[in-house]
C-alpha positions in Angstrom: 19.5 50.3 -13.8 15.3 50.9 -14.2 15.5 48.2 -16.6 17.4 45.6 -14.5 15.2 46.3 -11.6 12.0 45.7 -14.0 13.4 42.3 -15.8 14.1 41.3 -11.8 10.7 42.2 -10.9 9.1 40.3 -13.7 11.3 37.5 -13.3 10.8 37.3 -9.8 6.6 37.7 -10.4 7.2 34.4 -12.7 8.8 32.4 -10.3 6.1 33.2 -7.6 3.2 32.5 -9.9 5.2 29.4 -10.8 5.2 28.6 -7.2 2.0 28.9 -6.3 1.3 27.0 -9.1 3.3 24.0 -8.4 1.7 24.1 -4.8 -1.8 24.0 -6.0 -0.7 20.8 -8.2 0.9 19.2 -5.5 -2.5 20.1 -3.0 -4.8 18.6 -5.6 -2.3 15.5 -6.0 -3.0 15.1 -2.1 -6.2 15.6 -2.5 -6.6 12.7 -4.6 -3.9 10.4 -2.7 -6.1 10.9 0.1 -9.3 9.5 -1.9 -7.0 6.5 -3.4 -5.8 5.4 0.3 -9.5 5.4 1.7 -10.6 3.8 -1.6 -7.8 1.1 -1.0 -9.3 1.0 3.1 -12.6 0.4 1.9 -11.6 -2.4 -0.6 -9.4 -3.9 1.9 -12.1 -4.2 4.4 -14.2 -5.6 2.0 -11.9 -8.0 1.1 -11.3 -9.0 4.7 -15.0 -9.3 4.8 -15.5 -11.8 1.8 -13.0 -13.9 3.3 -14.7 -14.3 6.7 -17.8 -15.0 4.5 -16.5 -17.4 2.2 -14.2 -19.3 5.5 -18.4 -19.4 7.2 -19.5 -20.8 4.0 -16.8 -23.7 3.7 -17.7 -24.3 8.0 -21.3 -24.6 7.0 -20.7 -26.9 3.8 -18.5 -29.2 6.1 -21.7 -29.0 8.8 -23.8 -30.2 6.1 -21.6 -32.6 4.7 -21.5 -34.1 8.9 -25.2 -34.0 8.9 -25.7 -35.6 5.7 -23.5 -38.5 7.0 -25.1 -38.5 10.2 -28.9 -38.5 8.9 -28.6 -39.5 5.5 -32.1 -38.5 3.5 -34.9 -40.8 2.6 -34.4 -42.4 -1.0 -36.8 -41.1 -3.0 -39.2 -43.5 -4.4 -39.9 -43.4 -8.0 -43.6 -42.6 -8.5 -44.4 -45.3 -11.5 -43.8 -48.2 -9.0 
């Protein structure tokens, strides 16, 4: 019966350092899901903030483009003549 009681009691120390080992994985696995999701938020936002760049940058091409039309430049004069 001593023996039983022993195997059980080892047995049953396995399973609880098994556990607490499985719950320290699955903390440093949230850990690190947590640092992917605000990785992905910061990329996002920096996505979302190239766009609004690049939508300003075609708005001011187009402004130029008007201007151009509007006030064309002086030809240039070639220097020789």
């Amino acid at each position: 019966m001593e023996r039983h009681v022993s195997s059980y009691r080892i047995h049953l120390n396995v399973c609880f350092l098994e556990t607490r080992r499985t719950e320290l994985v699955k903390d440093s696995l949230f850990f690190l899901s947590q640092e992917v999701a605000d990785d992905i938020l910061y990329i996002q936002s920096q996505n979302q903030g190239l766009q609004v760049q690049t939508q300003n940058q075609r708005a001011l091409m187009a402004e130029i483009a008007n201007l151009l039309v509007c006030f064309p430049p002086p030809l240039l004069l070639d220097s020789t003549d």
